[in-house]
C-alpha positions in Angstrom: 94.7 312.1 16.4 93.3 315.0 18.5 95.8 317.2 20.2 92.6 319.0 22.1 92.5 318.8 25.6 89.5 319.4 28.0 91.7 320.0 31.1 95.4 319.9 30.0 96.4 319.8 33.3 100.2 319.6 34.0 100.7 316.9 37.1 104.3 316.9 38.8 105.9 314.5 41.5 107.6 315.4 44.4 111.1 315.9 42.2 109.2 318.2 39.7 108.6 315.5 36.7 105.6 315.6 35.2 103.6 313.2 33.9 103.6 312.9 29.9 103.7 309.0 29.3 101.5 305.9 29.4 102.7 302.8 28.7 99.6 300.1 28.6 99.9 296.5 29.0 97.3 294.6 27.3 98.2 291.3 28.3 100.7 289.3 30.8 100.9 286.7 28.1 103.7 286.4 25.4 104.8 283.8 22.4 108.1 284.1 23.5 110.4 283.4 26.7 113.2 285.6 26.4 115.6 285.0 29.0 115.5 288.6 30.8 112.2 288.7 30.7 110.1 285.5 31.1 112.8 282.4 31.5 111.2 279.7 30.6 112.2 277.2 33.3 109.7 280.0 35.5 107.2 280.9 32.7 106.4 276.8 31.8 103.2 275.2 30.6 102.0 275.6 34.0 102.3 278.9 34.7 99.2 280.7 35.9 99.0 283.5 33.6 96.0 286.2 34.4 92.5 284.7 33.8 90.4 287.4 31.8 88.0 288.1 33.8 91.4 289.9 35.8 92.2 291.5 32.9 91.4 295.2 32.0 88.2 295.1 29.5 89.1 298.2 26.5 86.1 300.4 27.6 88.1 300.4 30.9 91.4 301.4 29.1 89.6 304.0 27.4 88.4 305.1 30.5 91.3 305.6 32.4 93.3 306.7 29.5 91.2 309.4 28.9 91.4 310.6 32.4 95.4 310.3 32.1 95.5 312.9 29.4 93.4 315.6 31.5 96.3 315.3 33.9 99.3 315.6 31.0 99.6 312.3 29.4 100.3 313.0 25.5 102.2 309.9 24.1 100.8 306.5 24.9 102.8 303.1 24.2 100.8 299.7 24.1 102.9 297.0 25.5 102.4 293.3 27.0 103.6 290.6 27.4 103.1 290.5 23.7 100.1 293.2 23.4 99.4 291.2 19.5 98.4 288.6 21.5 95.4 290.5 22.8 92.0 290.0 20.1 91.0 292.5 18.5 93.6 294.7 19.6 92.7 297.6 16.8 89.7 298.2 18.2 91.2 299.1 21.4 93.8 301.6 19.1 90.8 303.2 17.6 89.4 304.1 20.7 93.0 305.0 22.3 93.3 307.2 18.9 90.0 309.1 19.3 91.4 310.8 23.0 91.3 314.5 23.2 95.0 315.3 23.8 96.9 312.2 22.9 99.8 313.1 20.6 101.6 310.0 19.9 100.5 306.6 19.8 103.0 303.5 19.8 103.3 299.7 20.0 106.0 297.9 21.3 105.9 294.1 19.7 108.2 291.3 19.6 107.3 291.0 15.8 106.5 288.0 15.1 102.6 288.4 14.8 103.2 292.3 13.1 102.7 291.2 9.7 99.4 289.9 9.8 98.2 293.0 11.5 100.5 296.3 10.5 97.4 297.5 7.7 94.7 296.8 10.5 96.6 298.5 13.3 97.6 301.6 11.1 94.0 301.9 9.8 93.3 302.1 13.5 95.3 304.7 14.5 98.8 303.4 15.3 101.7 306.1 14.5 104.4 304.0 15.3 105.9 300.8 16.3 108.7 299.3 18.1 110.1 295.8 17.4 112.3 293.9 19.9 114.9 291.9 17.9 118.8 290.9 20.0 120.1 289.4 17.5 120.2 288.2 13.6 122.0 284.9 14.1 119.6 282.3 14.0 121.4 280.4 17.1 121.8 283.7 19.1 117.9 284.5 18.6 116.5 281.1 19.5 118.4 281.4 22.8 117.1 284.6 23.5 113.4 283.7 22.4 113.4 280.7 24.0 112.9 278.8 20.3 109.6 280.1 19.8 110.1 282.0 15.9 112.1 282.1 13.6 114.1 285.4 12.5 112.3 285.9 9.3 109.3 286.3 10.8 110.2 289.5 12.8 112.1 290.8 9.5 108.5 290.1 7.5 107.2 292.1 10.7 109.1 294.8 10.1 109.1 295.1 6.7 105.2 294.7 7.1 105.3 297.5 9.3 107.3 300.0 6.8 104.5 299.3 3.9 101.8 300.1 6.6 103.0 303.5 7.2 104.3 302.5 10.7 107.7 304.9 10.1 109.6 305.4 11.5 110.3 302.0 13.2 112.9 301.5 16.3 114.1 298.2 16.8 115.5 297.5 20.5 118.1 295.0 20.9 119.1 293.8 24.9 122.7 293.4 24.7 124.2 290.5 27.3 127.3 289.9 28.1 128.7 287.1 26.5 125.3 286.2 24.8 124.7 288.5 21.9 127.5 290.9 22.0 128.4 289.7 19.0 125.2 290.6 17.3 125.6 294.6 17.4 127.8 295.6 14.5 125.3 292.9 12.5 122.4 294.8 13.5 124.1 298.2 12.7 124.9 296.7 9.3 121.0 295.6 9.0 119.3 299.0 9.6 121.8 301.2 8.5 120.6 303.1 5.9 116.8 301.7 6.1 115.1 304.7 8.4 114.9 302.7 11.2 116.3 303.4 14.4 118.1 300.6 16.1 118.0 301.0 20.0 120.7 298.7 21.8 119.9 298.9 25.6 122.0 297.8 28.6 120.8 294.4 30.4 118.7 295.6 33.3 117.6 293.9 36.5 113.4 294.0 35.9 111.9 292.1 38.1 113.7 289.5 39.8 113.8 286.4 37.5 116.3 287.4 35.0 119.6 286.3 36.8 120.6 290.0 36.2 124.2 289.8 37.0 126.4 293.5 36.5 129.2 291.8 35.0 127.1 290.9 32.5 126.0 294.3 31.7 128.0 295.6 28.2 127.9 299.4 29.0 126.8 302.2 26.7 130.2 303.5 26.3 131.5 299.8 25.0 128.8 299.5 22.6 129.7 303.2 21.0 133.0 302.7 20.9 132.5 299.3 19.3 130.0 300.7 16.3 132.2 304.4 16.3 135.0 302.5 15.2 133.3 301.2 11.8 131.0 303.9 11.5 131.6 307.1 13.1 129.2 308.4 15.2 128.0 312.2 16.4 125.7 312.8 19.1 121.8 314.1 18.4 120.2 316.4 20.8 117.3 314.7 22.5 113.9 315.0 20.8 112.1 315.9 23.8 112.6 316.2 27.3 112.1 312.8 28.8 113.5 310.6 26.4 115.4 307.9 27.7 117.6 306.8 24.9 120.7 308.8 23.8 120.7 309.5 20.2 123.4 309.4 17.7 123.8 310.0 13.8 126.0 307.8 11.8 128.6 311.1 10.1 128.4 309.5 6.6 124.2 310.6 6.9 123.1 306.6 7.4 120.3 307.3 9.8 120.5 306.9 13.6 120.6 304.6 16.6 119.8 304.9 20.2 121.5 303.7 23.2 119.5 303.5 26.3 121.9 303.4 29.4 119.8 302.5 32.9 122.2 301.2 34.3 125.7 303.2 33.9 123.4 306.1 33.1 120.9 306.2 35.0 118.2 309.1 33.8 115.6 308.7 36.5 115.5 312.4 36.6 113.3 313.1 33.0 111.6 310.1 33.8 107.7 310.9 32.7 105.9 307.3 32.8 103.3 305.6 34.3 102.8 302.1 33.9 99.3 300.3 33.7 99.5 296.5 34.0 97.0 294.5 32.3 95.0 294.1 35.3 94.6 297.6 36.3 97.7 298.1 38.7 99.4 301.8 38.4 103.1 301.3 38.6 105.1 304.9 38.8 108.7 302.8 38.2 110.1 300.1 36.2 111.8 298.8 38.7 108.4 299.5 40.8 107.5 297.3 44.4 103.8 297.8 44.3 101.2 298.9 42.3 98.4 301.0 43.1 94.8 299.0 42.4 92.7 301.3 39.3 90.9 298.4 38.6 88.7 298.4 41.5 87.6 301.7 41.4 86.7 301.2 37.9 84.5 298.6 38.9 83.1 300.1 41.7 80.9 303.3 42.0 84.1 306.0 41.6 83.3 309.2 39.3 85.7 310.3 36.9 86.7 313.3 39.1 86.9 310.6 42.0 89.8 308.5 39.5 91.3 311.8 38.6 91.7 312.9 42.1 93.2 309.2 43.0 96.0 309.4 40.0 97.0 312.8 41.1 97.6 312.4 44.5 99.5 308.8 43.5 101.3 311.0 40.9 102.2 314.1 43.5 103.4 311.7 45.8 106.0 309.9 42.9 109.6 309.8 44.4 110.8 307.0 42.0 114.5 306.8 41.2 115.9 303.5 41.7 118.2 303.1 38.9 120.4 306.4 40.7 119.6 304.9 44.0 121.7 301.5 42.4 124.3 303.4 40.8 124.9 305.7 44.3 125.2 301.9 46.0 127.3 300.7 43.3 129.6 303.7 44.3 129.9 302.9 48.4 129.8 299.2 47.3 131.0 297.9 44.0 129.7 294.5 44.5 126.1 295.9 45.4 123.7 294.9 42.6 120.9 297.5 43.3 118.4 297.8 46.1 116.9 294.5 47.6 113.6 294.9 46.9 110.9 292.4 45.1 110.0 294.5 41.9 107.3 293.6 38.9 108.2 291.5 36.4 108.7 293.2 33.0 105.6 290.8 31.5 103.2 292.6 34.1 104.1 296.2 32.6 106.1 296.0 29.2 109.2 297.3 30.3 
């Protein structure tokens, strides 16, 4: 992985964050239909998923990634849909890997496809991996992946993933409300001890097909004080500005988890990341409205200086912060869910 950099610029928004982060999509498509993020009574047989031609070709990726780290980008995360589902997705990393100033390279996957490629990706490039896994419970994980695997396969994914070098691994868990509450002291007791780094995360309203609902949200503070009471906890300092999940260290030297808190916490204010949606749109929020079309100018007669110049001025102008702006409405009115707006739905961009 090269850490040189031809231009190692350092781009800042209008609230002084700069940008550090690109997180890829790869594909819309997914093998599962987890609840909060593709229901499946929307995403059905019928659904009219991107046609390819739509879809962002890797010498295009390449392209614009490249350009990204002249103006600061140093860790890059692939994400989908389900980014495994994308052929011949190493070549893509080896290309990614080759970049003069990317640092970090990650994948975020919901597993199930990991063991049949962790050698190929690591051989490619890949430094890391995340795995998305609520719940150990066979019943509990059908529901949430809409009965599309089976447990063991993520676990074979993981485990796949630990022999490849892929270390260490976070696994993220979405914890709902009366769903898979149930499920977090089992996945303490699963990683505990392993290296890996479980990440529980509050239920977030992405996009607008989840039936997000507030009381369903089990807060950050609910979750700690659920796993402190078994397993004492400590708080970590941060790794590095912009990370959004709060670390803490088991006291009896077991490893550590992560608790990402967007919604009681809001940390909008380190937020670093651009978004890139499989079919070229530039998304500067999670919870973003619209995108900003790259695809086009790839396709058209644009320079490199002319793409540079259009992702800095999208960049400068960045005043993003809509997980404060729902908490501040929360305040004034405690039914409020957030701000009505249409936002992307987390398949487009990866979360």
């Amino acid at each position: 992985m090269s850490s040189e950099s031809s231009i190692a610029l350092t781009t800042l928004d209008v609230l002084q964050r700069p940008l550090q982060d690109l997180r890829i999509s790869v594909t819309d498509r997914c093998n599962f239909r987890c609840p909060y993020c593709m229901p499946s009574e929307v995403f059905g047989e019928r659904y009219a998923f991107l046609p390819k031609p739509e879809i962002l070709r890797f010498e295009e990726i390449e392209r614009l990634t490249r350009i990204f780290a002249q103006l600061g980008v140093r860790k890059l995360r692939i994400t989908g849909g389900e980014p495994l589902l994308r052929a011949e997705l190493p070549c893509l990393i080896e290309r990614l890997a080759g970049i003069p100033g990317v640092e970090d390279l990650a994948l975020t996957t919901n597993g199930v496809l990991l063991a049949q490629h962790a050698e190929a990706l690591r051989a490619a490039g890949l430094v890391r991996v995340t795995v998305s896994l609520d719940a150990l419970d066979e019943a509990t994980f059908q529901r949430l992946s809409g009965r599309r695997a089976e447990v063991a396969r993520v676990l074979d994914g993981i485990e796949a993933a630990r022999s490849a070098g892929l270390a260490p691994i976070k696994i993220n868990a979405v914890v709902i409300k009366g769903v898979n509450e149930h499920a977090v002291l089992e996945l303490v007791d699963q990683f505990r001890g392993t290296g890996h780094i479980l990440r529980l995360i509050e239920f977030m309203d992405v996009g607008t097909r989840n039936a997000w609902d507030r009381e369903r949200v089990v807060s950050a503070d609910e979750m700690l004080a659920r796993i402190d009471a078994v397993y004492p906890l400590e708080p970590v300092a941060p790794a590095r500005a912009g990370d959004v999940a709060r670390r803490y260290r088991y006291r009896d030297g077991a490893g550590e988890i992560g608790i990402i808190a967007s919604v009681s916490e809001p940390f909008c204010g380190g937020c670093t990341r651009a978004r890139l949606s499989a079919d070229g749109q530039l998304f500067t929020c999670l919870f973003g409205t619209q995108g900003y079309d790259l695809k086009a100018l790839l396709r058209g007669t644009a320079s490199d200086d002319v793409v540079r110049q259009r992702l800095r001025e999208i960049w400068r102008r960045r005043s993003d912060r809509y997980s404060e702006e729902r908490g501040e409405l929360t305040m004034a009115q405690p039914s409020a869910s957030g701000p009505a707006h249409s936002r992307v739905e987390m398949n487009r961009i990866g979360g």
